[in-house]
C-alpha positions as CSV (number, residue, x, y, z in Angstrom):
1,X,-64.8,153.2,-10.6
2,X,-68.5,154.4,-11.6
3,X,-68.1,157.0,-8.7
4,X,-64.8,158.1,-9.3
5,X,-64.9,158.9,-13.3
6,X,-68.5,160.9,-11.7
7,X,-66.7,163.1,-9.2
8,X,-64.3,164.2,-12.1
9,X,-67.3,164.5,-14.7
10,X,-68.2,167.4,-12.1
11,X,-65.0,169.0,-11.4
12,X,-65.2,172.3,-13.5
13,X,-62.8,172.4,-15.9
14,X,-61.0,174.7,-18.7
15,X,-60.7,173.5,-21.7
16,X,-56.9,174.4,-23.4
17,X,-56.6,174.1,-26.9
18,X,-53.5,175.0,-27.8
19,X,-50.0,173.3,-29.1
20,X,-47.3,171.9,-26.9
21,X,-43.7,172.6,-26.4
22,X,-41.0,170.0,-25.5
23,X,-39.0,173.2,-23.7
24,X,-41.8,173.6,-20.7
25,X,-41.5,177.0,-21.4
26,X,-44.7,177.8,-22.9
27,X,-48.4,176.8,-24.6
28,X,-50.4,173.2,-22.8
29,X,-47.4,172.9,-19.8
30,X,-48.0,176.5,-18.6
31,X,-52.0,176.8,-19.4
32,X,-52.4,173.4,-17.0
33,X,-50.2,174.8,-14.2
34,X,-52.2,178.1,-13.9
35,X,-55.1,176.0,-14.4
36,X,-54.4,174.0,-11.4
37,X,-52.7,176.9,-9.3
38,X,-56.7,178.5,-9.5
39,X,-58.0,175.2,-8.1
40,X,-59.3,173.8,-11.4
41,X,-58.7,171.0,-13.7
42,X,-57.6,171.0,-17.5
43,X,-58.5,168.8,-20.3
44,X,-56.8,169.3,-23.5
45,X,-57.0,169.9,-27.3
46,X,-53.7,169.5,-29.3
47,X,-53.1,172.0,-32.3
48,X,-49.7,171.3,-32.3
49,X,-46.7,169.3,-31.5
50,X,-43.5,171.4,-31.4
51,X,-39.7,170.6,-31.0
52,X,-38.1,173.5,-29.0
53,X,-35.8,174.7,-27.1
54,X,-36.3,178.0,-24.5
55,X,-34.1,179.9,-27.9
56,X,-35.6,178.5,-30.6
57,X,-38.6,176.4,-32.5
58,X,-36.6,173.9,-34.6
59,X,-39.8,171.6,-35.8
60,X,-43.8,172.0,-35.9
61,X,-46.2,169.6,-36.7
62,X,-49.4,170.6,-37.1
63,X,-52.4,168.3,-35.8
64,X,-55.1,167.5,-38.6
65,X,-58.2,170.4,-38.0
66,X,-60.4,167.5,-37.9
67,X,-58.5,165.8,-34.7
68,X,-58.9,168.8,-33.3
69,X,-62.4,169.9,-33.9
70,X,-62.9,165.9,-32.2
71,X,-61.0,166.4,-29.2
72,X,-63.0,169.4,-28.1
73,X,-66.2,167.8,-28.7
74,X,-64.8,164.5,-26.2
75,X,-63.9,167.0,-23.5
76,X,-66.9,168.7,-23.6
77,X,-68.9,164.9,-23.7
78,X,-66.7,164.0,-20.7
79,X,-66.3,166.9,-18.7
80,X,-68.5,170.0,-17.3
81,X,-66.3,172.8,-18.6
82,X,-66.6,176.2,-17.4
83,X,-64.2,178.0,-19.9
84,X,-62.0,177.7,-23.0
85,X,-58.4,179.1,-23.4
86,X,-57.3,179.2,-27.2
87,X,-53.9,179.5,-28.1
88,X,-52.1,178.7,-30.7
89,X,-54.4,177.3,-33.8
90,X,-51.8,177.0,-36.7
91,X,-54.1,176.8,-39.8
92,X,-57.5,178.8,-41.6
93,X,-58.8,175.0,-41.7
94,X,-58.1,174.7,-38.0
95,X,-59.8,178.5,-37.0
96,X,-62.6,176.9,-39.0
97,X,-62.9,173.9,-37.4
98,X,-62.5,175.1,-33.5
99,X,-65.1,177.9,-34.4
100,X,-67.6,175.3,-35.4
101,X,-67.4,173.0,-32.4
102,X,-67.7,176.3,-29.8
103,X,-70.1,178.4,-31.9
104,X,-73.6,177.5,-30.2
105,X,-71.8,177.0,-26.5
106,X,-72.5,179.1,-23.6
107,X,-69.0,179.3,-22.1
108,X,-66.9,181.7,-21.9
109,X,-63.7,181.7,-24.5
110,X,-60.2,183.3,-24.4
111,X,-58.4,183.7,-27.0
112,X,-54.6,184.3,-27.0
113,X,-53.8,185.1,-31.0
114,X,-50.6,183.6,-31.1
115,X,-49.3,184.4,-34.6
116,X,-45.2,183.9,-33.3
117,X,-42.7,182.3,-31.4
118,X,-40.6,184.7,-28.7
119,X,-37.7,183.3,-31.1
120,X,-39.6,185.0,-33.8
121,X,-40.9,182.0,-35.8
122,X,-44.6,182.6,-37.4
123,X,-47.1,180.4,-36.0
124,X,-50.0,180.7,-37.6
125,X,-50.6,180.9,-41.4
126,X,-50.9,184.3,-43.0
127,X,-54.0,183.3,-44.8
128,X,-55.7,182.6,-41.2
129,X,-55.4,186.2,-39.9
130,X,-58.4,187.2,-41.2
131,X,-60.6,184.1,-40.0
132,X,-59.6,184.7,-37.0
133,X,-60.6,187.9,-36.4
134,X,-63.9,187.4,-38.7
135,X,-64.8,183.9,-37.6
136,X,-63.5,183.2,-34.2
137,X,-62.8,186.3,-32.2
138,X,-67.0,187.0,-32.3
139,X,-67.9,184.1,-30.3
140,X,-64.8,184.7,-27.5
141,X,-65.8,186.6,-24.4
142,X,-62.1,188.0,-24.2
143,X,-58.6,188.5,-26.7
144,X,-55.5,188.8,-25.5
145,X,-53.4,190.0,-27.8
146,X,-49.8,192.2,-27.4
147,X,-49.2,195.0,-29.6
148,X,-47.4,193.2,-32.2
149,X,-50.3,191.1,-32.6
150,X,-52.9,193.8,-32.4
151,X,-50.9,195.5,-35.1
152,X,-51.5,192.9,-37.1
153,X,-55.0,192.4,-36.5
154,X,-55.4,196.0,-37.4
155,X,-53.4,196.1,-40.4
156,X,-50.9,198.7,-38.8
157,X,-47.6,199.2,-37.6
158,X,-47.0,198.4,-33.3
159,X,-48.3,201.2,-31.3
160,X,-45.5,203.8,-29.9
161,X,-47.2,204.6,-27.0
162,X,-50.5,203.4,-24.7
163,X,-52.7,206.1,-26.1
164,X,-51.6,204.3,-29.5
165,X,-52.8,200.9,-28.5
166,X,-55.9,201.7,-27.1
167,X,-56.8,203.3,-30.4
168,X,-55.7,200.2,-32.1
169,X,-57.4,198.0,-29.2
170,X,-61.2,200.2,-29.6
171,X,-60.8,199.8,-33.2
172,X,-60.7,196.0,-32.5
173,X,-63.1,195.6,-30.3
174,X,-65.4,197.3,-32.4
175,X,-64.9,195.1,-35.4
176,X,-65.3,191.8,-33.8
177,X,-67.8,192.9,-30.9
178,X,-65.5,192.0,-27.9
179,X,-63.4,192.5,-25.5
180,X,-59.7,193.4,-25.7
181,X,-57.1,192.8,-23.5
182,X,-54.2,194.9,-24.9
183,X,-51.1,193.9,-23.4
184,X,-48.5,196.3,-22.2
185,X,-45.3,193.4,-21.8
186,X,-43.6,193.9,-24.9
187,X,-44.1,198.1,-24.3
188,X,-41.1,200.4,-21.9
189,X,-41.6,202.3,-19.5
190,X,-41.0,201.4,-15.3
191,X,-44.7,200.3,-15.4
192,X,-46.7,197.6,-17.4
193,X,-50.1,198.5,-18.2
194,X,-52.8,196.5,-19.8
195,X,-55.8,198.2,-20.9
196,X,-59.2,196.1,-21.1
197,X,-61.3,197.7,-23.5
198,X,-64.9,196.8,-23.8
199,X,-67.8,197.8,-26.5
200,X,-69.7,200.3,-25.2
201,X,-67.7,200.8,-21.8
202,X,-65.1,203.0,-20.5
203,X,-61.4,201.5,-20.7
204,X,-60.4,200.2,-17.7
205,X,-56.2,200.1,-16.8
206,X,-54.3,197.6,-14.9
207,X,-51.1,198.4,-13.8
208,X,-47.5,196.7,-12.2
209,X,-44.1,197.6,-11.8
210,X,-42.1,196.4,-14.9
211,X,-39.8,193.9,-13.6
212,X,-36.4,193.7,-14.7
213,X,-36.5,189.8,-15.7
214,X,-38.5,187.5,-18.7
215,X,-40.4,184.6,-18.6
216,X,-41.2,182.6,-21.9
217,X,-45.1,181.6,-21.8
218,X,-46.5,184.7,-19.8
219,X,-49.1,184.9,-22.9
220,X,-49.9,181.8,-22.2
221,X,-50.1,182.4,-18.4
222,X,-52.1,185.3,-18.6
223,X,-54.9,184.2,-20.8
224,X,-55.6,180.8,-18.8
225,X,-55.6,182.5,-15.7
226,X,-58.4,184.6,-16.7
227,X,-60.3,182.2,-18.0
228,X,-59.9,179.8,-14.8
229,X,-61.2,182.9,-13.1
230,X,-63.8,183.2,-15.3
231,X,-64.9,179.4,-15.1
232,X,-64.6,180.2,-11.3
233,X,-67.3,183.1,-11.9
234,X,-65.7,186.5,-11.4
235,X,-66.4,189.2,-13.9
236,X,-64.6,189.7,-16.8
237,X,-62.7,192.8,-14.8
238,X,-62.0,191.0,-11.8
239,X,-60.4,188.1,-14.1
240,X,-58.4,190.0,-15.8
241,X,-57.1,191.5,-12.2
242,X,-56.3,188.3,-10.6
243,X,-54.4,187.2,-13.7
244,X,-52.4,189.9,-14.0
245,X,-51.5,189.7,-10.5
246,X,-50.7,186.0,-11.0
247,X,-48.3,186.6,-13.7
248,X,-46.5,189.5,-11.7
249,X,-46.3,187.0,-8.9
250,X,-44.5,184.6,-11.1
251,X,-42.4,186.8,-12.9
252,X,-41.0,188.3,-9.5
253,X,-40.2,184.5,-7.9
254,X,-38.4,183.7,-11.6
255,X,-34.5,183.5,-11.4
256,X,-35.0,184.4,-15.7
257,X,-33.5,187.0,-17.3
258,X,-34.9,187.0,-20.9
259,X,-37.6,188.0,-23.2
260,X,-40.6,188.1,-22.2
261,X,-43.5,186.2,-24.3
């Protein structure tokens, strides 16, 4: 047994912290299958339970900030962790209390601001906004968010075009000293374009076709699978490449027709 729990003490792992869904459509299910589809292993932090449905969030429970703030601090005590992949948080309590654990680690953290449901149910409280861009977006290497959310984050209204979101995305950046993954998904157009935008450093552009389907949990898929590849050690560009060609590869095998999210 000794040797056994060993070998998995040394399996690099990503951290998720996040809230479930009963659906499989989206948050912990999808952030452990990218996880493992990188060749990596996932331990976990619940923010959330969530009764759902791939239409609709009927019921959220929201774990104690406390609970949370101790489950991180067991997966780091068991586990050699390589990166963290934050999703949805819920609470100000709870953006205080994840902060606090990662605040003096060296590992790199991605944060996916999930503030709603595809359905269009608010996830996390309007009074934590703020602490999350002041108190937790500092210490992540990366955010991910899609121009709804960076709207929000900016105090303005969703960007019209890409020229508009990379505004929006440098202004950003340049508030919490990080980098910004602006996400082109919820955008027209026949192509998707992300922009990564980084203080100091020329935007850089990542293109696909658009594809003419949805996938719920894409958000999701997207922000684990760059921090698997950056727990794997590429560079912060290169991560953001292999994700975004991970996603396009799901997105083309799903038989879906939907929003996207």
């Amino acid at each position: 047994m000794a040797c056994g729990n060993s070998a998995v003490a040394m399996t690099g792992h990503v951290l998720i912290v996040a809230g479930s869904d009963s659906s499989g459509g989206a948050g912990i299910v999808r952030d452990i299958e990218t996880v493992s589809a990188f060749g990596l292993r996932s331990c976990l932090a619940v923010t959330a339970v969530t009764v759902q449905t791939h239409a609709v969030v009927e019921h959220v429970e929201l774990v104690p900030p406390e609970l949370v703030a101790a489950q991180m601090r067991a997966a780091f005590a068991a586990n050699a962790v390589a990166a963290v992949k934050i999703g949805m948080i819920g609470t100000s309590a709870a953006v205080e209390a994840v902060g606090a654990v990662l605040v003096n680690r060296q590992v790199p953290v991605v944060l996916d601001p999930v503030l709603a449901s595809t359905s269009g149910r608010n996830l996390l409280a309007d009074d934590a906004i703020n602490m999350l861009r002041h108190d937790l977006m500092p210490i992540c290497r990366l955010v991910t968010p899609n121009l709804v959310e960076l709207a929000a984050f900016t105090g303005s209204s969703p960007a019209a075009d890409e020229e508009g979101a990379c505004r929006q995305a440098e202004e950003l950046s340049r508030t919490v000293r990080t980098a910004v993954l602006v996400k082109g998904g919820h955008a027209q157009g026949t192509r998707c374009v992300d922009v990564l935008l980084q203080p100091n450093q020329p935007a850089v552009r990542f293109e696909a076709p658009r594809l003419p389907r949805g996938m719920r949990g894409t958000g999701c898929m997207m922000a684990s699978a760059i921090a698997a590849s950056l727990a794997l050690g590429a560079s912060l560009e290169a991560s953001v490449r292999q994700a975004k060609q991970h996603v396009f590869d799901a997105l083309a095998g799903s038989k879906d027709i939907g929003p996207r999210g």
